[in-house]
C-alpha positions, 0 to 999 in steps of 0.5 A: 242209431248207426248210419248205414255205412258204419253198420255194412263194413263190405261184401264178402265175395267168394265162390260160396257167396257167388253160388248162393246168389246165382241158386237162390238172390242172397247176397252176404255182407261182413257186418258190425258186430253190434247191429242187430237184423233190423238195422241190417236190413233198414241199412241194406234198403237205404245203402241200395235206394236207387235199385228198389230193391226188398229185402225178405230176410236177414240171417246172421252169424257170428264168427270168431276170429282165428288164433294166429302164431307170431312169426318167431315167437312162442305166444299167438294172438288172435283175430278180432271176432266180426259177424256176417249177414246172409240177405235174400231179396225178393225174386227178380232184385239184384244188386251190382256188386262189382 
């Protein structure tokens, strides 16, 4: 089993992000790609412990990376695939971000 710190790589903050956590408590985080919902949300629990807070459920998806140009020359590369994870917390639990 991962520790928690190695299954949560960090919050993804963006004006996205901040309007889906004002209208409906998610919260989204940029996750390793082999963690599965259990372990997100068992790590998400144990990472905010001090808060209390429930999580209700986890939604992940995978995003490919995107194919990039090499400055000066004719081939391209390509960014490494990562996963994100939506979380909903029960209503009235917060977690302070910044």
């Amino acid at each position: 089993m991962l520790e928690y710190h190695k299954i949560i790589d960090r919050p993804i903050i963006t004006e996205e992000s901040q309007i889906l956590r004002e209208n409906g408590n998610h919260y989204v985080f940029r996750v390793n790609p082999s963690a599965n919902k259990r372990q997100i949300k068992e790590a998400i629990e144990a990472m905010f412990r001090k808060e209390e807070i429930e999580v209700v459920s986890v939604n992940t998806m995978n995003c490919r990376g995107k194919v990039r140009g090499q400055a000066g020359r004719r081939s391209t590369g390509r960014r490494p695939h990562w996963k994100k994870a939506i979380i909903t917390l029960r209503k009235g639990d917060a977690i302070e971000l910044i």
